[in-house]
C-alpha positions in Angstrom: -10.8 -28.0 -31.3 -8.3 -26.1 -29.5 -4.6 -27.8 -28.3 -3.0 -27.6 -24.9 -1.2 -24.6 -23.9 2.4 -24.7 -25.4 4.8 -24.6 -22.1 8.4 -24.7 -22.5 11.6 -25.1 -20.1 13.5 -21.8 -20.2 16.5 -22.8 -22.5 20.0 -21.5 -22.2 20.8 -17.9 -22.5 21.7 -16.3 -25.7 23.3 -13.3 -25.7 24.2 -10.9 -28.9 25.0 -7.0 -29.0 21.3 -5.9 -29.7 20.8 -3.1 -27.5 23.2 -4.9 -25.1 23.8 -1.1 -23.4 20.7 -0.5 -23.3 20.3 -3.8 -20.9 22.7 -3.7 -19.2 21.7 0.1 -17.7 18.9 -1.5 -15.5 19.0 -4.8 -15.9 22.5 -6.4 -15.2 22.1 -6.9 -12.0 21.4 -11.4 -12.4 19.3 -10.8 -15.6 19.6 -12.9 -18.5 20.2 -11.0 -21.5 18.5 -12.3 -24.8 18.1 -10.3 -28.1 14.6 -8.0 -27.7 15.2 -4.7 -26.9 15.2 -3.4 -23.4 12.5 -1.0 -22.0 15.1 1.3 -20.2 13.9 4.8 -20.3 15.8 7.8 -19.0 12.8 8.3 -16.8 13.2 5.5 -15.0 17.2 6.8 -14.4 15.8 9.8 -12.9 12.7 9.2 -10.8 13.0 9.5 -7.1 11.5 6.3 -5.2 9.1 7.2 -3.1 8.8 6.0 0.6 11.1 3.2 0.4 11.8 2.2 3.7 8.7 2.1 4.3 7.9 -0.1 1.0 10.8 -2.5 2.9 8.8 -2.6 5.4 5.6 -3.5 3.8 7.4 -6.5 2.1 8.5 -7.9 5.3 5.3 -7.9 7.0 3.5 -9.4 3.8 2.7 -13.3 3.7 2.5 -13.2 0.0 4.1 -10.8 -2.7 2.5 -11.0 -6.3 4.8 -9.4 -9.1 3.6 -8.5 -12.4 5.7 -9.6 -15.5 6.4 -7.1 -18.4 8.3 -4.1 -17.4 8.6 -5.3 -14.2 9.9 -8.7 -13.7 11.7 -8.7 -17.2 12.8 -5.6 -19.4 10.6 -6.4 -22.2 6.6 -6.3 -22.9 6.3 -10.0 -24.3 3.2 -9.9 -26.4 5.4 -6.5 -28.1 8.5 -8.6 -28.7 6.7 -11.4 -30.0 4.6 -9.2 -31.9 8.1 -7.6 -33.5 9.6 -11.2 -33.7 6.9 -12.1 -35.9 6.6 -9.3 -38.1 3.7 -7.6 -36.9 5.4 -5.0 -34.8 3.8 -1.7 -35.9 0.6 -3.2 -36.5 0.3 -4.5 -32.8 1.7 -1.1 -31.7 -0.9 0.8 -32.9 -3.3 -1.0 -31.6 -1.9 -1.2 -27.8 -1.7 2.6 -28.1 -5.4 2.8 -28.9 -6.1 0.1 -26.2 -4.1 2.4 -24.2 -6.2 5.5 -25.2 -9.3 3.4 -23.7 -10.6 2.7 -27.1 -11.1 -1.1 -26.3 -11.8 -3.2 -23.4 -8.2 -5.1 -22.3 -10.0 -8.8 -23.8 -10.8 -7.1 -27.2 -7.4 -5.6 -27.6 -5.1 -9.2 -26.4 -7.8 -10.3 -29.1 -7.3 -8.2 -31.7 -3.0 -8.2 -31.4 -3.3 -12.0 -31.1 -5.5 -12.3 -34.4 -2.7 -9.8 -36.0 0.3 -11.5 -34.6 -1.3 -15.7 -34.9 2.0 -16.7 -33.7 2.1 -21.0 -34.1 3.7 -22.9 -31.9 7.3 -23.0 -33.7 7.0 -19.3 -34.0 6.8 -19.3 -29.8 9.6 -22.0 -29.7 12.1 -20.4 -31.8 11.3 -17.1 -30.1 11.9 -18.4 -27.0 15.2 -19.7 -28.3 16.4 -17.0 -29.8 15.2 -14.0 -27.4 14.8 -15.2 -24.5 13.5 -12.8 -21.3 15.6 -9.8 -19.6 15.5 -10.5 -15.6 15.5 -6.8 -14.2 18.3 -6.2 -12.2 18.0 -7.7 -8.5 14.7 -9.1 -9.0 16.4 -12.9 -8.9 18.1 -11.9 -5.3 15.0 -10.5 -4.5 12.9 -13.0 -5.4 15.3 -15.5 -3.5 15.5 -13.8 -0.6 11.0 -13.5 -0.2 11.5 -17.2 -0.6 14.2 -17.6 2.3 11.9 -15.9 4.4 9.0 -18.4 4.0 7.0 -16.1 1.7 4.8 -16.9 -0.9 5.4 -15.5 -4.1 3.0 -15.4 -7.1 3.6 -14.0 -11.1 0.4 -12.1 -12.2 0.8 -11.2 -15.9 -1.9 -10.0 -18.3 0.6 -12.0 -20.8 1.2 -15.6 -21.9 2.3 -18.3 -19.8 4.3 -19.7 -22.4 6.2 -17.0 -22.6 6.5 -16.5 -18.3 6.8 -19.9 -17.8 10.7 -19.9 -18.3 11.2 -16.5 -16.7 9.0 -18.5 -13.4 11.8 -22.0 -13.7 14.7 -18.9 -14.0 13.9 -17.7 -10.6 12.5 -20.9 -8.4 8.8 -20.1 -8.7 6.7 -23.1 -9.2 4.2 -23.2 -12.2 0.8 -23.3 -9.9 2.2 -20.2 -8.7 1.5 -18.3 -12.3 -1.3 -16.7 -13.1 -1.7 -15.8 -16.8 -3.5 -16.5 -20.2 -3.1 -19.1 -22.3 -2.8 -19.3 -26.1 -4.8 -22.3 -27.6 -3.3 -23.9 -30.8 -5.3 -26.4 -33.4 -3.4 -30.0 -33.9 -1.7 -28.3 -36.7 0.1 -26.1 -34.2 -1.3 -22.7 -36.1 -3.0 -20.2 -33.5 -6.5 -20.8 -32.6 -7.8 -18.9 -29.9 -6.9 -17.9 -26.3 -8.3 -19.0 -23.0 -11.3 -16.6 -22.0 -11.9 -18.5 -18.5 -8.7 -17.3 -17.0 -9.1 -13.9 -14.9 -5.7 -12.2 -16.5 -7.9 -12.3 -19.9 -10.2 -9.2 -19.0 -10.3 -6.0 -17.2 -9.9 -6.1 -13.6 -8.3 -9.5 -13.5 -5.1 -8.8 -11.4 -7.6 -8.3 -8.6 -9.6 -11.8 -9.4 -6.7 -13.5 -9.3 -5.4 -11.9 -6.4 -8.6 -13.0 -4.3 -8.2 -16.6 -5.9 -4.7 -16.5 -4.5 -5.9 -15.8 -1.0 -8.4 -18.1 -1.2 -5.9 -21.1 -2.1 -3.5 -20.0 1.1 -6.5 -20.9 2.7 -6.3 -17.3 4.7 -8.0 -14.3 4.1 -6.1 -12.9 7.1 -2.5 -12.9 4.8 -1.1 -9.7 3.8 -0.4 -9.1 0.3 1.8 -7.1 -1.3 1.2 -6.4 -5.4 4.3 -5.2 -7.0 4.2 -3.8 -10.7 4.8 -1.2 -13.1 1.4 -0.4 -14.8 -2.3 0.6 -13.4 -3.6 -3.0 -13.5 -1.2 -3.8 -10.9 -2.3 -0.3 -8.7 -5.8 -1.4 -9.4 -5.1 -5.0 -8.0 -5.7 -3.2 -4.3 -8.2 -4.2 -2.8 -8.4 -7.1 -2.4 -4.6 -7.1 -2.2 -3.3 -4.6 0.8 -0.3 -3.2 -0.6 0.7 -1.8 -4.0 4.7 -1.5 -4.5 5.1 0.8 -7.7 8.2 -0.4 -9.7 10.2 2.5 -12.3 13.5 0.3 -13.3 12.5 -0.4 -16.6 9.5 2.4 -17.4 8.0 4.9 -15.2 4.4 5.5 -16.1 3.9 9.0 -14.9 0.0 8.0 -13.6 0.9 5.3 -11.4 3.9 7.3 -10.0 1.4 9.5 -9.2 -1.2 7.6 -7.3 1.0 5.2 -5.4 2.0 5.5 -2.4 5.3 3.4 -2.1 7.6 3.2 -5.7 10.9 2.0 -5.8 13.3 1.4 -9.3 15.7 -0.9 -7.8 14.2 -4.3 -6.2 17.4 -4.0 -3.6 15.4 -1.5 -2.3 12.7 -3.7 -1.1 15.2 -6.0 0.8 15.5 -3.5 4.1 19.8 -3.6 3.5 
């Protein structure tokens, strides 16, 4: 039989000169800088936002504003840093570039990097320790100021909560308010399984989620706003009304493309 999710308390920041350049290009801004390598890409330097008054705009008519995690909230891609922590880095690689390639469905291929990687629940402790998350830069003023405006703001990740759950206490967003998969551990603490019930687990999940969201504001009339980096998040609308493309960390040249409003700076957003 399966344990409970592990969730931890974001512990204090450690910082070491690991790509510490490399961090601080795009995310300096309030980040936290652990030891994983940022996912700063020259692109990202370069790309034009697109439409971003209008993007500011968006944000302050929205009631709620979902982020994704990886690449956008943070620098990293968790499941890739733990996968690397863990010594499984090239194997998980290959198979998120053939997930990637649409090879496998998005379940089989968290399944298949999870049953490589079997992280235990010390493994996920000591990495949290030890490399802890990369805000990107702004996103904790940015996030603060949604919130001074009486805003709702949700984390949508097709990641772990244990690993989001510290980034969520870093920046004042309550638990309830994540929506994410869950790794199940045996009462030995070795990896068992992960939770197949929760909508981040399969494809088209940031949209489930999204509707589950608007049904718990208890108004379908609320404007929502999904911010991210990858074509889950652009997928996410409808039922969300809004998609905010985000480049600081990695521009993906397909939802660049397709979206209407993309910004690489969350200061952008904040109409100042």
């Amino acid at each position: 039989m399966s344990g409970s999710v592990l969730s931890l308390a974001r512990p204090a920041a450690a910082t070491n000169g690991h790509n510490l350049l490399a961090k601080q290009l795009n995310c300096n801004g309030n980040g936290t800088s652990g030891g994983g390598a940022a996912k700063t890409t020259v692109a990202s330097a370069i790309t034009p936002p697109k439409q971003p008054q209008l993007a500011a705009k968006v944000i302050q008519q929205s009631q709620i504003v979902c982020f994704d995690v990886d690449s956008t909230v943070i620098c990293e891609e968790g499941i890739d840093e733990l996968a690397e922590y863990c010594g499984k880095g090239s194997e998980v690689a290959r198979v998120t570039k053939e997930a990637m390639g649409g090879a496998m469905t998005f379940r089989d291929a968290l399944q298949v990097r999870l049953n490589i990687i079997r992280p235990t629940q010390q493994q996920v402790r000591d990495f949290i320790q030890e490399r802890p998350s990369t805000l990107s830069k702004n996103v904790k003023r940015f996030v603060a100021h949604l919130k001074a405006e009486g805003k709702q703001v949700y984390l949508i990740s097709g990641g772990f909560d244990c690993l989001i759950a510290p980034v969520a206490n870093e920046l004042g967003i309550p638990l309830q308010n994540v929506y994410a998969n869950k790794m199940l551990f045996d009462y030995l603490g070795e990896y068992d399984s992960f939770d197949v019930t929760q909508p981040t687990s399969r494809s088209g999940g940031k949209a489930e989620a999204i509707a589950l969201i608007k049904k718990k504001e208890n108004n379908e009339d609320s404007l929502v706003t999904m911010i991210g980096d990858g074509a889950t998040d652009l997928e996410a609308v409808p039922p969300a009304n809004y998609f905010i493309g985000f480049g600081g960390n990695v521009v993906r040249p397909e939802v660049y493309r397709r979206a209407q409003y993309y910004v690489t700076d969350f200061e952008q957003l904040m109409g100042q």
